[in-house]
N, C-alpha and C positions, 0 to 999 in steps of 0.2 A: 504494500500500500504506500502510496508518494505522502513523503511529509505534507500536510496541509489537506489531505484528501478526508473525507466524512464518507465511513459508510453506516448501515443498519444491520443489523444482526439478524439473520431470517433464520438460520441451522444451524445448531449446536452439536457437531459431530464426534468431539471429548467422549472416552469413556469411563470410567470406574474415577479414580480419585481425581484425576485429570476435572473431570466434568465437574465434581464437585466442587473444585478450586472456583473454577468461574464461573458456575453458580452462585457461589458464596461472595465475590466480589461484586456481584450485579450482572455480571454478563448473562443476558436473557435475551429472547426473543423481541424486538422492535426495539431493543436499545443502539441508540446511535453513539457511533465512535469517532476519534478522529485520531490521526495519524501527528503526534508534536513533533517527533523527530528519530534518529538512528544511532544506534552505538558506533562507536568507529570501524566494527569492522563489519557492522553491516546486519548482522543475527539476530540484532535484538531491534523491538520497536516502542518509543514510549508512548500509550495510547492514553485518551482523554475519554471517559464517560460522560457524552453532552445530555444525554436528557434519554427518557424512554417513554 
């Protein structure tokens, strides 16, 4: 996802403890995200929970 890009959450494809994680953070269906920015080597993304 490009820094600055928003998406929406439609599928939660996470299984067993995975899924729980980001359940438990908010990640849900129709929550919208946005892309702040990249680690430097690229692996990692820091995302923003804009509203659901």
């Amino acid at each position: 996802m490009p820094i600055g890009a928003k998406a929406k959450v439609t599928t939660l494809t996470a299984t067993d403890s995975m899924r729980r994680r980001l359940l438990d953070i908010g990640l849900i269906n129709g929550t919208v995200v946005e892309c702040l920015g990249r680690s430097p080597q690229g692996d990692r993304q820091l995302i923003l929970f804009v509203e659901q």
